[in-house]
Biopython code that builds the backbone (N, CA, C, O; Angstrom):
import numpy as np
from Bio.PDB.StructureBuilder import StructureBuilder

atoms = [
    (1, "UNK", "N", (41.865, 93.002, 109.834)),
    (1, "UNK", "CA", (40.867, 93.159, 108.795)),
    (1, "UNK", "C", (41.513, 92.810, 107.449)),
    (1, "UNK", "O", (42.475, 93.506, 107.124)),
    (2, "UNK", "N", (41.205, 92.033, 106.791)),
    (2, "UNK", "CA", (41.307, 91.394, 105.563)),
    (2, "UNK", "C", (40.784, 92.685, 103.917)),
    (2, "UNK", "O", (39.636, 93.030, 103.634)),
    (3, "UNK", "N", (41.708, 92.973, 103.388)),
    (3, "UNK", "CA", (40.991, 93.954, 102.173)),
    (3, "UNK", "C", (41.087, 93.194, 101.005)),
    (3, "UNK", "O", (42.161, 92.830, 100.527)),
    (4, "UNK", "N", (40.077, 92.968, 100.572)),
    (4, "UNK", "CA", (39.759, 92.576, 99.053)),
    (4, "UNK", "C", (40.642, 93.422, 97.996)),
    (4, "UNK", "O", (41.377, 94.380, 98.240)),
    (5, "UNK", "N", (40.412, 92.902, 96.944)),
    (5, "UNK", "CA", (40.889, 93.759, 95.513)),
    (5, "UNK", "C", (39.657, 94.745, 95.372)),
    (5, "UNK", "O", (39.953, 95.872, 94.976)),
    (6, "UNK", "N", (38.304, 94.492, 95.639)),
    (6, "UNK", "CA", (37.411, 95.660, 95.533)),
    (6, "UNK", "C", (37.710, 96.570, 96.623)),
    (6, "UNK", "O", (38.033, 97.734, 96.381)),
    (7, "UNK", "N", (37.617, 96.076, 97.929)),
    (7, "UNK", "CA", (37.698, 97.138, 98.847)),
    (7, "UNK", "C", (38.937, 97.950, 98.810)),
    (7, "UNK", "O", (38.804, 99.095, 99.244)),
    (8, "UNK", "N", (39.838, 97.690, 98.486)),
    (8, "UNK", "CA", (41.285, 98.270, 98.111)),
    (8, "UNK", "C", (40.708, 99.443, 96.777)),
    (8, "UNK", "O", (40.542, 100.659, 96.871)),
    (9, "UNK", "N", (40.570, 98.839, 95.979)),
    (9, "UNK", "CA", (39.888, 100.151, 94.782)),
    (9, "UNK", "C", (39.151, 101.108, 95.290)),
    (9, "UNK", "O", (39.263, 102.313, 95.069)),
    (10, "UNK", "N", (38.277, 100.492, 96.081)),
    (10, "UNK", "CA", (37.149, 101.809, 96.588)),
    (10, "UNK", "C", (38.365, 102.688, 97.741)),
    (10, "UNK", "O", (38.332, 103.918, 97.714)),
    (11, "UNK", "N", (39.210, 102.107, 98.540)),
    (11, "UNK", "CA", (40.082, 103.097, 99.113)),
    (11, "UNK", "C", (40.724, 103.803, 98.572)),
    (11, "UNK", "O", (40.917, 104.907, 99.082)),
    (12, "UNK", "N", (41.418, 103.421, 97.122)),
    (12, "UNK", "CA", (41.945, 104.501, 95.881)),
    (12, "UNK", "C", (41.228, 105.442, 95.756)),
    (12, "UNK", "O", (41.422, 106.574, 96.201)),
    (13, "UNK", "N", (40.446, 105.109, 95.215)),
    (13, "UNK", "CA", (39.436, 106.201, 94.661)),
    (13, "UNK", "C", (38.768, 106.881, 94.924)),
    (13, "UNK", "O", (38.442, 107.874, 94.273)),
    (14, "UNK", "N", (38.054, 106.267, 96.787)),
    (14, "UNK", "CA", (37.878, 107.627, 98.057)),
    (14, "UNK", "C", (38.782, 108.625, 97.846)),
    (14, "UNK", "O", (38.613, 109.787, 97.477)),
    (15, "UNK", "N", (40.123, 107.791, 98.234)),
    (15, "UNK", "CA", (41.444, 109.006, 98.220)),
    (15, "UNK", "C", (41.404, 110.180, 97.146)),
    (15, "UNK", "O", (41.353, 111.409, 97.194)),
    (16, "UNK", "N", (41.457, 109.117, 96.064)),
    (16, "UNK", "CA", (41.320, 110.421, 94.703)),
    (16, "UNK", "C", (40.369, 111.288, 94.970)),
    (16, "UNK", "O", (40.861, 112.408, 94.833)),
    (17, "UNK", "N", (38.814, 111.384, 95.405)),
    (17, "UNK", "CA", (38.429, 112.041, 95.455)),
    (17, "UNK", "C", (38.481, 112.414, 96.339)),
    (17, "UNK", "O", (37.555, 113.225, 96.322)),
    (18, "UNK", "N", (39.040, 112.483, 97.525)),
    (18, "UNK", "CA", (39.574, 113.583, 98.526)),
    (18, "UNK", "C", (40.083, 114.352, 98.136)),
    (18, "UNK", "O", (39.539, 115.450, 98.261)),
    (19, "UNK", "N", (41.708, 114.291, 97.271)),
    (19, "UNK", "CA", (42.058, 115.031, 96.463)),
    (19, "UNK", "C", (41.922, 115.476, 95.661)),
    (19, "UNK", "O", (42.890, 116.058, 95.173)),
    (20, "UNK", "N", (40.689, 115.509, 95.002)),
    (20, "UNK", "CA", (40.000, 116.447, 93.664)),
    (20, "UNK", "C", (39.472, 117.559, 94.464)),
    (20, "UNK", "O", (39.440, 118.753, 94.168)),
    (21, "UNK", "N", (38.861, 116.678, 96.052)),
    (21, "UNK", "CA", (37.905, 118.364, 96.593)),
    (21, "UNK", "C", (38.722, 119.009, 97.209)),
    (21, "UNK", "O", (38.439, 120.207, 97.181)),
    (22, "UNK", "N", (39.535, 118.803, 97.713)),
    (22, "UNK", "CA", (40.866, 119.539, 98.637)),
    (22, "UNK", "C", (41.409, 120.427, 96.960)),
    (22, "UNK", "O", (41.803, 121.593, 96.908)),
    (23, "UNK", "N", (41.327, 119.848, 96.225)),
    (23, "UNK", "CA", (42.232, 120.898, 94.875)),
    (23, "UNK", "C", (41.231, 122.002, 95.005)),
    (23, "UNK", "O", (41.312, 123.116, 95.524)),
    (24, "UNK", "N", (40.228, 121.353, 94.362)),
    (24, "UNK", "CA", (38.991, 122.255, 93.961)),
    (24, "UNK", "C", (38.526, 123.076, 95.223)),
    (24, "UNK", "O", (38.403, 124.285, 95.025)),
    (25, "UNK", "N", (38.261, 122.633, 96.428)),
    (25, "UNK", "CA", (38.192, 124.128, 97.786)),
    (25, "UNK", "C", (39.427, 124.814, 97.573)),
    (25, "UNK", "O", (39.296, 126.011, 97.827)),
    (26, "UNK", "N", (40.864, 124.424, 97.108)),
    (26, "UNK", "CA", (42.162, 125.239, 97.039)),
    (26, "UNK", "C", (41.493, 126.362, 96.352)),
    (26, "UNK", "O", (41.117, 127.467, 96.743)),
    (27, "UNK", "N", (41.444, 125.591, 94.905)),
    (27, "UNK", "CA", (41.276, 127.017, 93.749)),
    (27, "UNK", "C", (39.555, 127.839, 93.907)),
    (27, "UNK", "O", (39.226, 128.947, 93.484)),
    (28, "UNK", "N", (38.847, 126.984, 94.540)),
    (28, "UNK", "CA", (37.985, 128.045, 94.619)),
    (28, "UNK", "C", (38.139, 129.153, 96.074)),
    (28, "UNK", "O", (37.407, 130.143, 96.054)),
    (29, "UNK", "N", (38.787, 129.025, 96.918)),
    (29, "UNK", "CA", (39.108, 129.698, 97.875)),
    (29, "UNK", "C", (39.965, 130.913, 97.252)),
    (29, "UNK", "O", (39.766, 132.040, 97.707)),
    (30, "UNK", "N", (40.998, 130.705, 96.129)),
    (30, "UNK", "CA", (41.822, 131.043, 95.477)),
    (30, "UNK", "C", (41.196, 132.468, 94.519)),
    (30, "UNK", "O", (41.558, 133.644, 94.477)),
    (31, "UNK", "N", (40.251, 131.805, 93.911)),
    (31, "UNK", "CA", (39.434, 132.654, 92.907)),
    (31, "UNK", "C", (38.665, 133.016, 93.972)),
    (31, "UNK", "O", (38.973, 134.206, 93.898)),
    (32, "UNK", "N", (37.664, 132.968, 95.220)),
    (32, "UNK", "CA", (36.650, 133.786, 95.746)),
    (32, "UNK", "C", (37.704, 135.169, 96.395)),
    (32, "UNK", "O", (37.223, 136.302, 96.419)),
    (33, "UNK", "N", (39.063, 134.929, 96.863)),
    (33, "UNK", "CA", (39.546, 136.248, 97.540)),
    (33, "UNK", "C", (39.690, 136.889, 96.109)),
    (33, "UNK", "O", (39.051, 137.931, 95.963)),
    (34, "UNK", "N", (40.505, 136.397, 94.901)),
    (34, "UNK", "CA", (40.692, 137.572, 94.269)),
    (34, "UNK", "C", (39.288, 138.145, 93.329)),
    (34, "UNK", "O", (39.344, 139.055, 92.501)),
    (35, "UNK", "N", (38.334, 137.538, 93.612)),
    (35, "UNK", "CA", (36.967, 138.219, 93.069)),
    (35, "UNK", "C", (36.767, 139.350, 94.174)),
    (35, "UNK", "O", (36.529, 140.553, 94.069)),
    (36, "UNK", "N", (36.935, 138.597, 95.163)),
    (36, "UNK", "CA", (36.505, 140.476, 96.502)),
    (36, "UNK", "C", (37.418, 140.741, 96.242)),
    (36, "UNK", "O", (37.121, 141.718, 95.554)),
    (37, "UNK", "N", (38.631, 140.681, 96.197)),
    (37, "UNK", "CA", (39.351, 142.339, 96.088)),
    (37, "UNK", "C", (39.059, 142.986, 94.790)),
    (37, "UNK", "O", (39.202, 144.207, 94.727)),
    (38, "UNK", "N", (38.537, 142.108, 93.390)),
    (38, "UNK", "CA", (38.205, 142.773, 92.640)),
    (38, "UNK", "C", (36.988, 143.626, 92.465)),
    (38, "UNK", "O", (36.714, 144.448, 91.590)),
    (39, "UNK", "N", (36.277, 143.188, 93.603)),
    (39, "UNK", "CA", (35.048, 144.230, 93.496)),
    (39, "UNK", "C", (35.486, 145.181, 94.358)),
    (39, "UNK", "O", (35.874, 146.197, 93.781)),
    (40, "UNK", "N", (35.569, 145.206, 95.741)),
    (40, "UNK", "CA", (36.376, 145.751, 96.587)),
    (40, "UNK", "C", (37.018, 146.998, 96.493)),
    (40, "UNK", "O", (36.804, 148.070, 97.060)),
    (41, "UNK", "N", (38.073, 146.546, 95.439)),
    (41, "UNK", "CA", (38.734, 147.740, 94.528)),
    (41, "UNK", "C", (37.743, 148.681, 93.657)),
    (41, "UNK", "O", (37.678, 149.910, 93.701)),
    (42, "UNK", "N", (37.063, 147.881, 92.935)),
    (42, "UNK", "CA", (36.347, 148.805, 92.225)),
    (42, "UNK", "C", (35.526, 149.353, 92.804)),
    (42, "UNK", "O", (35.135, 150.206, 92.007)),
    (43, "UNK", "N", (34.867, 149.463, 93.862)),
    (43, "UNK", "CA", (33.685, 149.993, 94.512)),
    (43, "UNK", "C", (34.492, 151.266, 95.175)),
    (43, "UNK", "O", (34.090, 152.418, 95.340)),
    (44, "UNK", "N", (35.897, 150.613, 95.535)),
    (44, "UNK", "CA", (36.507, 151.908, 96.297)),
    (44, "UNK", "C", (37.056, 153.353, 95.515)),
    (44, "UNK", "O", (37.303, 154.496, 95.898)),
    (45, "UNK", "N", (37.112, 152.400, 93.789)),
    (45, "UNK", "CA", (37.609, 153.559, 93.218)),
    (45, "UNK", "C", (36.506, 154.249, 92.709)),
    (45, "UNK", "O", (36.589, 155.439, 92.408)),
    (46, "UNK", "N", (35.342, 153.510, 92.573)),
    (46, "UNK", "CA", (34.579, 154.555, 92.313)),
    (46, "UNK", "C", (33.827, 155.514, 93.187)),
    (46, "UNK", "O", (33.570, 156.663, 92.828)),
    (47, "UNK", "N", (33.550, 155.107, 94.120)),
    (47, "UNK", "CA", (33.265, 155.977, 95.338)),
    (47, "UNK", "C", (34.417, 156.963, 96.573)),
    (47, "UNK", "O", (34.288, 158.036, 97.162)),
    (48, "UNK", "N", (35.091, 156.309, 96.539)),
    (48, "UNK", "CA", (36.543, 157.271, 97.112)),
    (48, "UNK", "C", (37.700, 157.220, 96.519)),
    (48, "UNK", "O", (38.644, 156.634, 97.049)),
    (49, "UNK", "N", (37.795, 157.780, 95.421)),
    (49, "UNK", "CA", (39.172, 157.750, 94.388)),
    (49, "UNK", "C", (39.988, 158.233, 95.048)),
    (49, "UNK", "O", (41.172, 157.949, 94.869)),
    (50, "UNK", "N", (39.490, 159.319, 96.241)),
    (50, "UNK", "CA", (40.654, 159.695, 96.887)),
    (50, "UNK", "C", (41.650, 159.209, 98.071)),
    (50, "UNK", "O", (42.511, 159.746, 98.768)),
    (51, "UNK", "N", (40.999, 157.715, 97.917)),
    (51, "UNK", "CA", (41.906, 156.601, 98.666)),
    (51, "UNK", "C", (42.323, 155.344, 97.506)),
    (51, "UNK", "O", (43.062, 154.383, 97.722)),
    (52, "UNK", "N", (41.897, 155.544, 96.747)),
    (52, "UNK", "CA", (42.704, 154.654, 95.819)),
    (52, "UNK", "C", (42.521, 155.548, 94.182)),
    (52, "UNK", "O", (41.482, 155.569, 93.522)),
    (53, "UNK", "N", (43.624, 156.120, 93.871)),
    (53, "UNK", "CA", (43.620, 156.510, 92.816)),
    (53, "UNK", "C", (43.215, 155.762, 91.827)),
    (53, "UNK", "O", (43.288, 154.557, 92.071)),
    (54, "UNK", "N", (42.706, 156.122, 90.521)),
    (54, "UNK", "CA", (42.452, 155.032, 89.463)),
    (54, "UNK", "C", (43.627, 153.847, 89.025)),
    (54, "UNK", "O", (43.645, 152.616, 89.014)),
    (55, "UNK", "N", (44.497, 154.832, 88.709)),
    (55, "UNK", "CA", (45.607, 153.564, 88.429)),
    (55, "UNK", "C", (46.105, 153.394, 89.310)),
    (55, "UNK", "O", (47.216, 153.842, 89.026)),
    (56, "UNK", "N", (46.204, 152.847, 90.883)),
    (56, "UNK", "CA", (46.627, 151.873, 91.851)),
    (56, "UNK", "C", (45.482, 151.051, 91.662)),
    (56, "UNK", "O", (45.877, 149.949, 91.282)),
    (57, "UNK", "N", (44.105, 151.089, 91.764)),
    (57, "UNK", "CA", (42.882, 150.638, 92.082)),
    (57, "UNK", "C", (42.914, 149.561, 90.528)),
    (57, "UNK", "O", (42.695, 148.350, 90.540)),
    (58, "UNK", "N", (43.160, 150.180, 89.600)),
    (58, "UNK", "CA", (43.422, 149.121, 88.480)),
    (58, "UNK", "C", (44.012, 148.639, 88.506)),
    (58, "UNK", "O", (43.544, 147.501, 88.550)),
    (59, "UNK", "N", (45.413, 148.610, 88.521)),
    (59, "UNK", "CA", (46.774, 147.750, 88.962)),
    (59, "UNK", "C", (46.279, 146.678, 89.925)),
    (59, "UNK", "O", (46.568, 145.511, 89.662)),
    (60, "UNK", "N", (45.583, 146.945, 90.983)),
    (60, "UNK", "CA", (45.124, 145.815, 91.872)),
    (60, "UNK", "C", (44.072, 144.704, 91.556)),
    (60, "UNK", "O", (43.929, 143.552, 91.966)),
    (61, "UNK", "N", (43.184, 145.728, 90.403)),
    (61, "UNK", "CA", (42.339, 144.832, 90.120)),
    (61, "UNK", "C", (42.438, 143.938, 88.667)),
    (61, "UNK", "O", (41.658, 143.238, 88.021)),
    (62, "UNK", "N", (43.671, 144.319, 88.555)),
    (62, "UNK", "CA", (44.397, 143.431, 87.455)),
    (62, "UNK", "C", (45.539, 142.608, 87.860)),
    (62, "UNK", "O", (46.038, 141.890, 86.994)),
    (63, "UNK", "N", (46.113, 142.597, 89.241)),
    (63, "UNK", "CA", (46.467, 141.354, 89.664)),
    (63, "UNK", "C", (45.676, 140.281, 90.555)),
    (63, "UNK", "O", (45.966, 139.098, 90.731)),
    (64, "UNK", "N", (44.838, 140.850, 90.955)),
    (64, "UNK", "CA", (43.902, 139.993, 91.465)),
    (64, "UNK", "C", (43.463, 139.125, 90.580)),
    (64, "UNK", "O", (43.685, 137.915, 90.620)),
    (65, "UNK", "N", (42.551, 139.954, 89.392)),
    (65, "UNK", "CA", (42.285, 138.892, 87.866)),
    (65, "UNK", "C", (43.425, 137.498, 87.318)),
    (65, "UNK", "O", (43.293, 136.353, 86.887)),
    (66, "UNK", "N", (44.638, 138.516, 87.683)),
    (66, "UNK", "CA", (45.978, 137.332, 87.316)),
    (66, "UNK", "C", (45.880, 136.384, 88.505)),
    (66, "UNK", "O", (46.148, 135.313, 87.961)),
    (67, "UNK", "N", (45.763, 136.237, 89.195)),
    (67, "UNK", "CA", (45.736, 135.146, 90.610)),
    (67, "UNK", "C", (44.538, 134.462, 90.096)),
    (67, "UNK", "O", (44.668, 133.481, 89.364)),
    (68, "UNK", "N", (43.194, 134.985, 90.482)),
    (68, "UNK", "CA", (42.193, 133.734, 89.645)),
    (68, "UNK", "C", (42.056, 133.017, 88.381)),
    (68, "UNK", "O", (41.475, 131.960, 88.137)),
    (69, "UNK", "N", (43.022, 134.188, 87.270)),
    (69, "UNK", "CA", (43.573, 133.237, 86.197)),
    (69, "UNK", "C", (44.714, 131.899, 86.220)),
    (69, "UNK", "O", (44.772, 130.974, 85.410)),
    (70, "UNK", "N", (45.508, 132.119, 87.327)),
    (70, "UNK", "CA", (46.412, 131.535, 87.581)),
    (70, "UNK", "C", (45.817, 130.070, 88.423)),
    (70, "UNK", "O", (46.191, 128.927, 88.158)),
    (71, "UNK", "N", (44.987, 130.383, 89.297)),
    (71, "UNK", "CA", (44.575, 129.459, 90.034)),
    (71, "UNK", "C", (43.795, 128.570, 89.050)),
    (71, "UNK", "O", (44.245, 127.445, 89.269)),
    (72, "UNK", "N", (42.784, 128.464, 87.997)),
    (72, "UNK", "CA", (42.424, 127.894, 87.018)),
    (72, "UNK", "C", (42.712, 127.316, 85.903)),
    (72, "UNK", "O", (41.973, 126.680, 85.152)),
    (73, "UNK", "N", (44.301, 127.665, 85.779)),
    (73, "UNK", "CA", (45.313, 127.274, 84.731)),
    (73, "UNK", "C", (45.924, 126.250, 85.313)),
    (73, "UNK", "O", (46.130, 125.267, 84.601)),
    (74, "UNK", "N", (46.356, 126.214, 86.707)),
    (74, "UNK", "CA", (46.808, 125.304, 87.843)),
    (74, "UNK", "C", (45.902, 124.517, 87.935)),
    (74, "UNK", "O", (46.737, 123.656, 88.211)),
    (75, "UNK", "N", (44.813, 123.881, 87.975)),
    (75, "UNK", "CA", (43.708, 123.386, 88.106)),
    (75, "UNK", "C", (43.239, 122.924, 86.899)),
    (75, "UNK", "O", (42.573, 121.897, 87.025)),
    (76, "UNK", "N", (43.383, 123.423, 85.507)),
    (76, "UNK", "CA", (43.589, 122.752, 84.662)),
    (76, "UNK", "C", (44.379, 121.887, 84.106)),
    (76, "UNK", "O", (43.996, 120.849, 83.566)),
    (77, "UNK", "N", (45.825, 122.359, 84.228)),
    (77, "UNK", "CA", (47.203, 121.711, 83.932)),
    (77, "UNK", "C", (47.078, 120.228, 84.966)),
    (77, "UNK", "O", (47.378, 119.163, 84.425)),
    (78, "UNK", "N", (46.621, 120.213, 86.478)),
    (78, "UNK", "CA", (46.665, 119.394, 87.079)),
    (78, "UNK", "C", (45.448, 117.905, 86.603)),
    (78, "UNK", "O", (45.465, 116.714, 86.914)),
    (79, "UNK", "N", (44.637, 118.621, 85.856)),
    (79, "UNK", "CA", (43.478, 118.038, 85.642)),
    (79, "UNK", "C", (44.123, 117.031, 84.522)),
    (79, "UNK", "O", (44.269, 115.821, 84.693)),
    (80, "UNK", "N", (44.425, 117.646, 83.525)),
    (80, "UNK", "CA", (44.780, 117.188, 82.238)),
    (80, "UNK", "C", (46.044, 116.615, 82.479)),
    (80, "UNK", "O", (46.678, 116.110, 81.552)),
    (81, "UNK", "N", (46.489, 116.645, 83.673)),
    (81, "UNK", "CA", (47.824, 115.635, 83.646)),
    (81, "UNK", "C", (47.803, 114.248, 84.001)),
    (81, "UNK", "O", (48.837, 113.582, 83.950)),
]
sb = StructureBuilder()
sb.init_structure("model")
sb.init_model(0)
sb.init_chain("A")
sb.init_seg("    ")
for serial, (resi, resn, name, xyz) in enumerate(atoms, 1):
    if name == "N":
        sb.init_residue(resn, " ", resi, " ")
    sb.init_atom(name, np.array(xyz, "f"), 0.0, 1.0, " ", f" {name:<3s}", serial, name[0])
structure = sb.get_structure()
Protein backbone atom coordinates (compact mmCIF):
# COMPACT_ATOMS: atom_id res chain seq x y z
CA UNK A 1 0.00 0.00 0.00
CA UNK A 2 1.37 3.24 -1.19
CA UNK A 3 0.80 6.43 1.57
CA UNK A 4 0.45 9.81 0.28
CA UNK A 5 1.67 13.02 2.14
CA UNK A 6 -2.17 13.43 3.00
CA UNK A 7 -2.78 10.01 4.10
CA UNK A 8 0.39 10.06 6.25
CA UNK A 9 -1.01 13.43 8.05
CA UNK A 10 -4.33 11.98 8.68
CA UNK A 11 -2.27 8.92 10.41
CA UNK A 12 -0.46 11.69 12.64
CA UNK A 13 -3.16 13.17 13.72
CA UNK A 14 -5.51 9.98 14.26
CA UNK A 15 -2.55 9.14 16.53
CA UNK A 16 -2.59 12.51 18.26
CA UNK A 17 -5.90 12.13 18.93
CA UNK A 18 -5.68 8.80 20.36
CA UNK A 19 -3.46 10.32 22.66
CA UNK A 20 -5.43 13.31 23.78
CA UNK A 21 -8.37 10.63 24.70
CA UNK A 22 -6.18 8.04 26.39
CA UNK A 23 -4.76 11.42 28.50
CA UNK A 24 -8.10 12.75 29.02
CA UNK A 25 -9.92 8.98 30.14
CA UNK A 26 -6.37 8.98 32.37
CA UNK A 27 -7.27 12.23 34.21
CA UNK A 28 -10.80 11.84 34.20
CA UNK A 29 -10.66 8.33 35.70
CA UNK A 30 -8.14 10.14 38.00
CA UNK A 31 -10.52 12.95 39.19
CA UNK A 32 -13.87 10.53 39.18
CA UNK A 33 -12.08 8.10 42.11
CA UNK A 34 -10.92 11.04 44.07
CA UNK A 35 -14.48 12.78 43.82
CA UNK A 36 -16.03 9.31 45.44
CA UNK A 37 -13.81 9.12 48.05
CA UNK A 38 -14.55 12.66 48.55
CA UNK A 39 -18.08 12.23 48.99
CA UNK A 40 -17.68 8.86 50.44
CA UNK A 41 -15.74 10.35 53.22
CA UNK A 42 -17.99 12.93 53.86
CA UNK A 43 -21.17 11.03 54.00
CA UNK A 44 -19.29 8.67 56.39
CA UNK A 45 -18.29 11.40 58.63
CA UNK A 46 -21.33 12.71 58.86
CA UNK A 47 -23.40 9.85 59.50
CA UNK A 48 -20.90 7.47 61.42
CA UNK A 49 -18.17 9.68 62.92
CA UNK A 50 -17.67 6.83 64.88
CA UNK A 51 -15.84 5.11 62.06
CA UNK A 52 -14.13 7.92 60.75
CA UNK A 53 -13.39 10.58 63.13
CA UNK A 54 -13.61 14.18 61.79
CA UNK A 55 -10.06 14.79 61.37
CA UNK A 56 -9.07 11.38 59.63
CA UNK A 57 -12.30 11.86 57.40
CA UNK A 58 -10.86 15.43 56.53
CA UNK A 59 -7.35 14.50 56.07
CA UNK A 60 -8.76 12.05 53.43
CA UNK A 61 -10.88 14.31 51.94
CA UNK A 62 -8.16 16.69 51.48
CA UNK A 63 -5.90 14.33 49.80
CA UNK A 64 -8.19 13.09 47.59
CA UNK A 65 -8.91 16.97 46.52
CA UNK A 66 -4.89 17.02 46.10
CA UNK A 67 -4.94 13.98 43.56
CA UNK A 68 -7.77 15.62 41.36
CA UNK A 69 -5.84 18.82 41.66
CA UNK A 70 -2.85 17.12 40.65
CA UNK A 71 -4.33 15.16 37.88
CA UNK A 72 -5.51 18.60 36.15
CA UNK A 73 -2.28 20.42 36.61
CA UNK A 74 -0.72 17.25 34.78
CA UNK A 75 -3.15 17.65 32.07
CA UNK A 76 -2.60 21.10 31.83
CA UNK A 77 1.22 21.30 31.91
CA UNK A 78 0.94 18.47 29.18
CA UNK A 79 -1.49 20.50 27.19
CA UNK A 80 0.45 23.70 27.13
CA UNK A 81 3.59 21.93 26.31
Amino acid sequence: MLFTPDSRLMVAVASQIRAVADLAAGVSHEVANALSAIAGWAQVARERPDKAPPEEALALIEKSAQVARDATQDLLRMVRH
